[in-house]
C-alpha positions in Angstrom: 44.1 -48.6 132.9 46.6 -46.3 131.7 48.5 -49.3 129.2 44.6 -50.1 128.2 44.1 -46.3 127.3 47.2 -45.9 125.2 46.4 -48.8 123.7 43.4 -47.5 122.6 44.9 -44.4 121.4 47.8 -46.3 119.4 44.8 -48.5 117.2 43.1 -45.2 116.5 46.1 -43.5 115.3 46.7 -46.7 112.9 43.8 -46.6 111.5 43.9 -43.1 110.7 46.9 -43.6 109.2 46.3 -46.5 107.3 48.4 -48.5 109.0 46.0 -51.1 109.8 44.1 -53.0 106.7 40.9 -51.6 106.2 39.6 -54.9 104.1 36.1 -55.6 105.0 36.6 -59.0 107.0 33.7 -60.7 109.1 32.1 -63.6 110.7 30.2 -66.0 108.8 27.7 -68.3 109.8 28.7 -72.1 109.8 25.8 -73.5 107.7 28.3 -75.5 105.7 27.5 -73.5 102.8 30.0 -70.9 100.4 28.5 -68.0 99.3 29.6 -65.4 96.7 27.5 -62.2 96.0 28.8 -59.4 93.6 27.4 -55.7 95.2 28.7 -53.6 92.5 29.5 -53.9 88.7 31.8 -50.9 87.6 33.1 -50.4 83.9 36.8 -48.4 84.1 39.9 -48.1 82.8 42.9 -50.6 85.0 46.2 -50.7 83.8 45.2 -48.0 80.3 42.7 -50.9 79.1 38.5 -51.3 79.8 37.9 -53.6 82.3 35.3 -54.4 84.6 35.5 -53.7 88.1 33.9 -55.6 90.6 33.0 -55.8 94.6 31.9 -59.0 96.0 31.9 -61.0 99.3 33.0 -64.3 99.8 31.9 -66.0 102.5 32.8 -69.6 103.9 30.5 -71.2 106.2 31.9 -74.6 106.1 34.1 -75.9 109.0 37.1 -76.1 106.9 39.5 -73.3 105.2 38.7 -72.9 101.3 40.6 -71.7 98.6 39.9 -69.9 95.8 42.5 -71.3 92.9 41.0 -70.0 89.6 38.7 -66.9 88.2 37.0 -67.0 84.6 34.5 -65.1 83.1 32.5 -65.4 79.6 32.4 -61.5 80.1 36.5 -61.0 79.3 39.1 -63.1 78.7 41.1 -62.3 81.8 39.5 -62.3 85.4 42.5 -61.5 88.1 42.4 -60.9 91.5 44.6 -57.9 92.3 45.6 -56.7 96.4 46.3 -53.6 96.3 49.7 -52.8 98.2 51.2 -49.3 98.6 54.8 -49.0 97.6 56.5 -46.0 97.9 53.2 -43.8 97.9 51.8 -45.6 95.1 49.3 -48.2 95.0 50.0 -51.3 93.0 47.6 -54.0 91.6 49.9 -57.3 92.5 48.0 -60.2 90.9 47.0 -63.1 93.6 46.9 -66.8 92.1 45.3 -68.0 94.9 43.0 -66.8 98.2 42.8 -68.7 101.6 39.9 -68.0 103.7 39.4 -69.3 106.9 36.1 -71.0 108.7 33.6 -69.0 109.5 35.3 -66.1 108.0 33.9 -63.8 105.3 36.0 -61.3 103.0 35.0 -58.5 100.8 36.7 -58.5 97.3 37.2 -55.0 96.7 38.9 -51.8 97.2 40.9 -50.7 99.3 42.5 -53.9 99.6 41.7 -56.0 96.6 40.6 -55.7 92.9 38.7 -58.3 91.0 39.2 -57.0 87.5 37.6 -58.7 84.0 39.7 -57.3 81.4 39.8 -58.1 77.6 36.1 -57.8 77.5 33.7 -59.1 75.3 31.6 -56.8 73.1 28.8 -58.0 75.0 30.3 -57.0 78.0 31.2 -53.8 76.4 27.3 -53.3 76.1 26.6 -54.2 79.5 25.0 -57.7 78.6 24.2 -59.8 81.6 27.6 -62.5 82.1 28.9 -65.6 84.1 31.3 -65.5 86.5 32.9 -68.7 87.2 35.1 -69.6 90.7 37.8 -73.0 91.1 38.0 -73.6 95.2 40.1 -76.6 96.2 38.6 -80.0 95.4 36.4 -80.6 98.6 34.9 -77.5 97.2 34.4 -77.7 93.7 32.8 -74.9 91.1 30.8 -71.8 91.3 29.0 -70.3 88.6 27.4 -66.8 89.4 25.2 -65.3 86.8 25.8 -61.5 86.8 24.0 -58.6 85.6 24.4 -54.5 85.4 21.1 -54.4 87.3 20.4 -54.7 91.3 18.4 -57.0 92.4 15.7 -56.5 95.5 18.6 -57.7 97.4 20.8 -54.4 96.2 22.7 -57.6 94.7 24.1 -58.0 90.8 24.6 -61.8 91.5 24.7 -64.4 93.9 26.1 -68.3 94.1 26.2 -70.6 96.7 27.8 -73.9 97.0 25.7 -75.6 100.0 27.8 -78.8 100.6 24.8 -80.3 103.0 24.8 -81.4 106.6 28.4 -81.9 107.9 29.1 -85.9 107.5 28.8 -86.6 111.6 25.0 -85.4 111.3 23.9 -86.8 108.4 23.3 -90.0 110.1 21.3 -88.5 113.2 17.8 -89.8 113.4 15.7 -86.7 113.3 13.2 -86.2 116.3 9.3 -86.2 114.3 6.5 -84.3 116.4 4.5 -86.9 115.1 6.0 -90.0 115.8 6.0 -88.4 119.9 2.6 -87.9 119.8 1.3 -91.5 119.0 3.0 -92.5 121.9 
């Protein structure tokens, strides 16, 4: 009782500290689907040039790991995926080429932990025109295009894409009970 309570006491110090990740991970339900919805469109200043700043969460409900290998956007000419680390008191953007997610797993692109940044923007950007954001995973995968606007949506949403891949290959050929076939019998 008294390892389990200083236990207890250790976590809670960490997190007040900062010394455990604060990134928005969760479950995600398996419905063999990827989703991607942007929750909040920012226009800043990163690295002394306007960008756009955005929050999303990725989610993979598929029953295998996915990765995300490529960002582009017709809103800028860059789109980088930044994780913020702290070195020597200071936080740092340090550009990610790629992001691993596991089954079932959900992340939220945004800060404290990450920054998904558009920078070089277009002037329609510039005049907060709706744009597309486009995502590579790895092959199995494919594309994701996810229209984006300034505005929220009834959903408190600026965008959302999904990539439903279907029912997993082993059910795909399961016959599928019909009410009404049981009830001529």
């Amino acid at each position: 009782m008294r390892a389990m309570t200083v236990g207890s006491m250790v976590l809670a110090f960490a997190m007040l500290s900062g010394m455990v990740s604060q990134a928005w991970a969760h479950e995600a339900d398996l419905n063999n689907r990827v989703t991607f919805f942007v929750t909040s469109v920012e226009q800043t200043q990163v690295q002394g040039e306007s960008a756009l700043m955005l929050r999303a969460v990725l989610d993979n409900g598929t029953r295998n790991r996915i990765t995300l290998r490529g960002l582009s956007s017709d809103a800028g000419e860059t789109v980088t995926l930044y994780a913020v680390k702290r070195v020597y008191g200071v936080e740092t953007l340090l550009p990610r080429r790629t992001l691993a997610l596991r089954s079932g797993r959900g992340v939220e692109l945004g800060l404290p932990d990450y920054a998904l940044v558009i920078s070089d923007l277009s002037s329609a950007a510039q005049f907060r025109k709706p744009f597309t954001l486009n995502l590579v995973f790895n092959r199995a995968i494919g594309e994701l295009s996810v229209p984006v606007t300034f505005l929220v949506n009834a959903e408190l949403e600026h965008g959302r894409g999904v990539i439903d891949l279907g029912p997993p290959a082993a059910l795909a050929d399961e016959p599928v009970d019909d009410l009404e076939d049981m009830s001529n019998n």
